[in-house]
MDTraj code that builds the backbone (N, CA, C; nanometers):
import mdtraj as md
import numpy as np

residues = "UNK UNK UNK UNK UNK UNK UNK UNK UNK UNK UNK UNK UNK UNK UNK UNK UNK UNK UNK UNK UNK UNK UNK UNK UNK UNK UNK UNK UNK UNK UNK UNK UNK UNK UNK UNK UNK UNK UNK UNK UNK UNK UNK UNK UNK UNK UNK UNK UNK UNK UNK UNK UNK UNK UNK UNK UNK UNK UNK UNK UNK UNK UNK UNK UNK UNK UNK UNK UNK UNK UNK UNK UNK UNK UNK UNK UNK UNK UNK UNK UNK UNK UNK UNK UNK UNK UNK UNK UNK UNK UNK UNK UNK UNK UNK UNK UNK".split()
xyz = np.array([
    [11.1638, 13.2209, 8.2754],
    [11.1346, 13.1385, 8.3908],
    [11.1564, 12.9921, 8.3542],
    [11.1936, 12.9182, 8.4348],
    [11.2164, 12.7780, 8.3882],
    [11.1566, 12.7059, 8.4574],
    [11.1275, 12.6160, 8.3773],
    [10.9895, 12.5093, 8.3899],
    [11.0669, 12.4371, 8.4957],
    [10.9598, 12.3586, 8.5785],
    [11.0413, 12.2770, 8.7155],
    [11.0241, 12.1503, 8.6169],
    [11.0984, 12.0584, 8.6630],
    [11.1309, 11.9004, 8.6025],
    [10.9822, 11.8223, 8.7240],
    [10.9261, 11.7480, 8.6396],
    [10.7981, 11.6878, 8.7055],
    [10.8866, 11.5648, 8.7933],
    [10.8183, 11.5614, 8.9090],
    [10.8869, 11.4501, 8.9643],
    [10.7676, 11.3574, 8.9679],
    [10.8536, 11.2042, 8.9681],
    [10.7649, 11.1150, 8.8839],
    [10.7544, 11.0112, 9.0437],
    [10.6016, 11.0185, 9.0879],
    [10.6248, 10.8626, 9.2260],
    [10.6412, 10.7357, 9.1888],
    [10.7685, 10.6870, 9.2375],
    [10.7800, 10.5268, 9.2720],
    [10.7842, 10.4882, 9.4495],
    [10.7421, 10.3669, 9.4535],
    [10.7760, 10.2886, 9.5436],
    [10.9034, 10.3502, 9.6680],
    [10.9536, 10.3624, 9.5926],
    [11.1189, 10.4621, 9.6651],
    [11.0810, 10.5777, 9.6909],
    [10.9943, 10.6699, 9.6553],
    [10.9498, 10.8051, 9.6661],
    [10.9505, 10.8332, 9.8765],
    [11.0223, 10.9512, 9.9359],
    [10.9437, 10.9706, 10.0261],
    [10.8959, 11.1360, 10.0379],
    [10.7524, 11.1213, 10.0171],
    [10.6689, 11.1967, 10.0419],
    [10.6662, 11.2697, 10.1632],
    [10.6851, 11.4299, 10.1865],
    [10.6338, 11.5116, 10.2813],
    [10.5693, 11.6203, 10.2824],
    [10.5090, 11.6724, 10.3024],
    [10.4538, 11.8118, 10.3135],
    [10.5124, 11.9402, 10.3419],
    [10.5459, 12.0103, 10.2135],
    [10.6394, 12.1199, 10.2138],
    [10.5544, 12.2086, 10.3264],
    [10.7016, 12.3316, 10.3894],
    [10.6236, 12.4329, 10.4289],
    [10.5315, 12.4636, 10.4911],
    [10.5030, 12.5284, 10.3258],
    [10.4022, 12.6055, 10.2959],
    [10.2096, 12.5236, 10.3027],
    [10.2385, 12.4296, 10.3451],
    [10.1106, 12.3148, 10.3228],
    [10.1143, 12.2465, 10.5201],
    [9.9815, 12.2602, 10.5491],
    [9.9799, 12.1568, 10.6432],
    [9.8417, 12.1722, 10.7343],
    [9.8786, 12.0411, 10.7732],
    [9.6865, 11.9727, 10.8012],
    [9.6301, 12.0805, 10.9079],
    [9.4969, 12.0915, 10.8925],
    [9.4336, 12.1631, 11.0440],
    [9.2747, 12.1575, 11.0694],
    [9.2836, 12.1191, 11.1616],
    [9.1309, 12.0606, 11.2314],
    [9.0718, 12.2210, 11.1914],
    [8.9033, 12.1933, 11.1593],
    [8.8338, 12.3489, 11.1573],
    [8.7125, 12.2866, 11.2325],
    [8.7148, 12.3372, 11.3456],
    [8.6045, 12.3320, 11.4184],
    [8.4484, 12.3384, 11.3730],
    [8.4602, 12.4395, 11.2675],
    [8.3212, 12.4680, 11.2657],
    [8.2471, 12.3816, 11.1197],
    [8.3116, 12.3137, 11.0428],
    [8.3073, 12.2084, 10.9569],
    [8.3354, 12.0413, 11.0256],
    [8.3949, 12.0805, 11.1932],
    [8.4290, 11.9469, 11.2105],
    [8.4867, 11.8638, 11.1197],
    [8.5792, 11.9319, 11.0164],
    [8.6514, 11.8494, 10.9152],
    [8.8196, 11.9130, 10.9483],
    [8.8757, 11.7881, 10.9085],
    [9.0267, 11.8811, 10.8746],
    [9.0209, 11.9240, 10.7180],
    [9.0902, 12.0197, 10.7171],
    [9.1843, 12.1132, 10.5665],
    [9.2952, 12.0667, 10.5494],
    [9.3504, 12.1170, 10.4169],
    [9.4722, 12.1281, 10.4220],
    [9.4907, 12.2574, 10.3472],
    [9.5350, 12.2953, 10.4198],
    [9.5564, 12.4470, 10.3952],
    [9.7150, 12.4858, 10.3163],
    [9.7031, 12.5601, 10.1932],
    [9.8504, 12.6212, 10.1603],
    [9.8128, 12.7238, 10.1287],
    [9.9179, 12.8346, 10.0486],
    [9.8318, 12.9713, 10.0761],
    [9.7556, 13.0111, 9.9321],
    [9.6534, 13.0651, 9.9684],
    [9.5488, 13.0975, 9.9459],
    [9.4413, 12.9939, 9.8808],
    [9.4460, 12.8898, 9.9435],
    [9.4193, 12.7630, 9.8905],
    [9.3620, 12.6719, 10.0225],
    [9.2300, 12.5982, 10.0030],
    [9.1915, 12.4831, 10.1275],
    [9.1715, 12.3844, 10.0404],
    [9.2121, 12.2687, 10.0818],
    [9.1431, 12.1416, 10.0452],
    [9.0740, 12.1304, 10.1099],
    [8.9806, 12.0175, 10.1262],
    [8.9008, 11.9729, 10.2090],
    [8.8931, 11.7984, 10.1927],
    [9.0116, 11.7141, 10.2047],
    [9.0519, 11.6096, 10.1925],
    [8.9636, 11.5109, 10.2433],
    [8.9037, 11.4095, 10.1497],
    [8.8160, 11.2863, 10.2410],
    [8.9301, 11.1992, 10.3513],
    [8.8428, 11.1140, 10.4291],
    [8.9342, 11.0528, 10.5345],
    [9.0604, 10.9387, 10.5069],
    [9.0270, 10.9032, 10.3790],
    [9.1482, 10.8230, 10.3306],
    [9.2212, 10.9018, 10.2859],
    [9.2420, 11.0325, 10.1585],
    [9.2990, 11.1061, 10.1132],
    [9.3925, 11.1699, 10.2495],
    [9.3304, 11.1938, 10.3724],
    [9.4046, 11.2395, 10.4824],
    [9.4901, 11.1518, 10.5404],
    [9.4395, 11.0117, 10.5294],
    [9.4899, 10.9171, 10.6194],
    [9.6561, 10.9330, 10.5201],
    [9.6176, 10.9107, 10.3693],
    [9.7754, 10.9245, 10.3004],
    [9.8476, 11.0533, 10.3204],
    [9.7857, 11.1463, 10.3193],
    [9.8511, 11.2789, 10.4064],
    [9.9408, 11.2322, 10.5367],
    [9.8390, 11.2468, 10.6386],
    [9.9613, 11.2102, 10.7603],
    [10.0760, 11.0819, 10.7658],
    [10.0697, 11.0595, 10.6452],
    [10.2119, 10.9353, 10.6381],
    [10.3427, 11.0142, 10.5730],
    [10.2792, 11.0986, 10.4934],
    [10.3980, 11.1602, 10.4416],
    [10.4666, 11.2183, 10.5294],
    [10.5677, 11.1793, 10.5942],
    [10.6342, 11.2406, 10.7212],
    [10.8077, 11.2671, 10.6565],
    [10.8359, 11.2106, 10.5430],
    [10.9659, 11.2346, 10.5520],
    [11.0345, 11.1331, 10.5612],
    [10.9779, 11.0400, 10.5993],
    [11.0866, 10.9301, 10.6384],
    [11.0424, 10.8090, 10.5389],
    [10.8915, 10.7840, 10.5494],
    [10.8508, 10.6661, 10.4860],
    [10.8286, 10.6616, 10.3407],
    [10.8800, 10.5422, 10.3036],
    [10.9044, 10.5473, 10.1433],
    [10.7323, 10.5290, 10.1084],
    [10.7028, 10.5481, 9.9585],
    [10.5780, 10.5209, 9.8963],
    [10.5364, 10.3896, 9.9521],
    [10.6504, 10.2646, 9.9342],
    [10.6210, 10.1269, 9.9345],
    [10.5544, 10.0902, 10.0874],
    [10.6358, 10.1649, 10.1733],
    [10.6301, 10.1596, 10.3120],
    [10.4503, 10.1905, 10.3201],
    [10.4466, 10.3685, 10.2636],
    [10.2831, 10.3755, 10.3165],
    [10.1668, 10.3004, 10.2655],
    [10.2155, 10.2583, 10.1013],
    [10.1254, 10.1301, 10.0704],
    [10.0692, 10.0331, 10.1209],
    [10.1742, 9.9511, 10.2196],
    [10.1749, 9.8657, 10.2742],
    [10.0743, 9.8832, 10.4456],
    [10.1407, 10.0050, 10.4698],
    [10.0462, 10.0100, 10.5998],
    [9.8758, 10.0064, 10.5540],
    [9.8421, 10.1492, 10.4690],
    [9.7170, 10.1267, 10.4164],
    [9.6389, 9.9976, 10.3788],
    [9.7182, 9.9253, 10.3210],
    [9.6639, 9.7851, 10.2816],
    [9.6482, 9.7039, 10.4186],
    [9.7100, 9.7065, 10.4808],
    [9.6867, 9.6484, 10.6271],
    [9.5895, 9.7156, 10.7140],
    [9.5939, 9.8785, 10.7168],
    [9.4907, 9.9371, 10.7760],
    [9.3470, 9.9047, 10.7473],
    [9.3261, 9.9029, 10.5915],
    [9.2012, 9.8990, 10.5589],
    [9.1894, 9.7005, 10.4921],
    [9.2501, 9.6539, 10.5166],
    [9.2175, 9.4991, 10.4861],
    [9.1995, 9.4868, 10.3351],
    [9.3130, 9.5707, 10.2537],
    [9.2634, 9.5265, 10.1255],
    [9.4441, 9.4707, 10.0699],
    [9.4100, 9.4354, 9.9065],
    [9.5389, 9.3851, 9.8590],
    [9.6115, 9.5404, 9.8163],
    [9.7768, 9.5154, 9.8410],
    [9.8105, 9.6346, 9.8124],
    [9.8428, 9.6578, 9.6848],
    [9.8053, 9.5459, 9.5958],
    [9.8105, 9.6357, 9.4053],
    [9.7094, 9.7093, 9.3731],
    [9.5644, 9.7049, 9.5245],
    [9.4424, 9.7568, 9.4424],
    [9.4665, 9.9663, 9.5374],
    [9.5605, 9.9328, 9.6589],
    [9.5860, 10.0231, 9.7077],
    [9.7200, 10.1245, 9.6793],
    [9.8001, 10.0567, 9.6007],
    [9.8947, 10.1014, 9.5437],
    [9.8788, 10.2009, 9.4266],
    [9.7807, 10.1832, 9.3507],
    [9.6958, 10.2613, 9.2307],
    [9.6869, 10.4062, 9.2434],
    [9.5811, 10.3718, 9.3394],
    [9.5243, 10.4907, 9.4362],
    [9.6424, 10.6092, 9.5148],
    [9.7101, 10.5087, 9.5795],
    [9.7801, 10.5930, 9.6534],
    [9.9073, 10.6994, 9.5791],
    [9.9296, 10.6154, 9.4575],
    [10.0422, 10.6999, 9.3914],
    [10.0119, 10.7926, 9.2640],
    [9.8959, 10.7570, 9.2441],
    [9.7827, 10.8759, 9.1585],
    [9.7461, 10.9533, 9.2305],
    [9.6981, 10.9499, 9.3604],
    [9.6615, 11.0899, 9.4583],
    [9.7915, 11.1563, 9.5105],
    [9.9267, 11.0779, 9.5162],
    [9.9993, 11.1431, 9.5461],
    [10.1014, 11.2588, 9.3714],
    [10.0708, 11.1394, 9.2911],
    [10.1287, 11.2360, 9.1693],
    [10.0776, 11.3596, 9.1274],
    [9.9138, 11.3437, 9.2049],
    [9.8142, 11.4783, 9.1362],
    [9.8768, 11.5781, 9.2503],
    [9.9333, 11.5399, 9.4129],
    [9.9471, 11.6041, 9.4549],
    [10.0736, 11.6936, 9.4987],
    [10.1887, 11.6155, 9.3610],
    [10.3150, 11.5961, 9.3745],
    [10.2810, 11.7674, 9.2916],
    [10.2160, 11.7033, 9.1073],
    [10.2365, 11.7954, 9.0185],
    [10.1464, 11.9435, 9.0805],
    [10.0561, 11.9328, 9.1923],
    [10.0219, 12.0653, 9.2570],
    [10.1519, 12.1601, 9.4102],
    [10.1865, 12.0568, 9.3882],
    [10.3118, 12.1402, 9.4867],
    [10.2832, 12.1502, 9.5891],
    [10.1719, 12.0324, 9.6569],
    [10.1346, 12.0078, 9.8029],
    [10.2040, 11.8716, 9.8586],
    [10.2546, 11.8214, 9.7800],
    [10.3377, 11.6956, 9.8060],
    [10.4783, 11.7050, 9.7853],
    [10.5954, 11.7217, 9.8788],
    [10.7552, 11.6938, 9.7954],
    [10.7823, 11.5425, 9.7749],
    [10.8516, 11.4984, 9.7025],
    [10.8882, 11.3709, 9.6921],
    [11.0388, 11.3751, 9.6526],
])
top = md.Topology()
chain = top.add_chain()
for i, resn in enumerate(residues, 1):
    res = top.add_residue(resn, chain, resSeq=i)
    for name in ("N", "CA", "C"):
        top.add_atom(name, md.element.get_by_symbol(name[0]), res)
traj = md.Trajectory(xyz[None], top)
């Protein structure tokens, strides 16, 4: 079997949600999931908020930038964050990049 090559996030990265992975309201937690198979997250509201950006189109730099504007902070302290939650979620195979 051959090992997959780790893909590494930059700035240029655009992030989407394979497949097999995708968001869904659960009524009875009143939380969203993210569901892949046989597998739930249960994502806090920022961790989601970087979820629904990954659309395919927008580069890393791009969703940095909105976040930092969304939440009123500088984007080197949001940039950290965002490409460490996305690498943990790159090397689990819930993120393509």
């Amino acid at each position: 079997m051959a090992l997959r090559e780790r893909a590494i996030v930059s700035p240029q990265s655009v992030p989407s949600l394979p497949q097999h992975v995708r968001i869904q309201y659960d009524p009875v937690r009143q939380a969203f999931a993210v569901l892949s198979p046989e597998k739930i997250f249960w994502p806090n509201d920022i961790s989601l908020d970087i979820l629904r950006r990954c659309d395919g189109r927008s580069t890393v730099g791009h969703i940095i930038a909105g976040l930092a504007a969304d939440y009123d902070a500088g984007q080197e302290a949001v940039a950290a964050d965002v490409v460490a939650f996305l690498q943990e979620w790159s090397d689990k195979l819930l993120v393509k990049l």
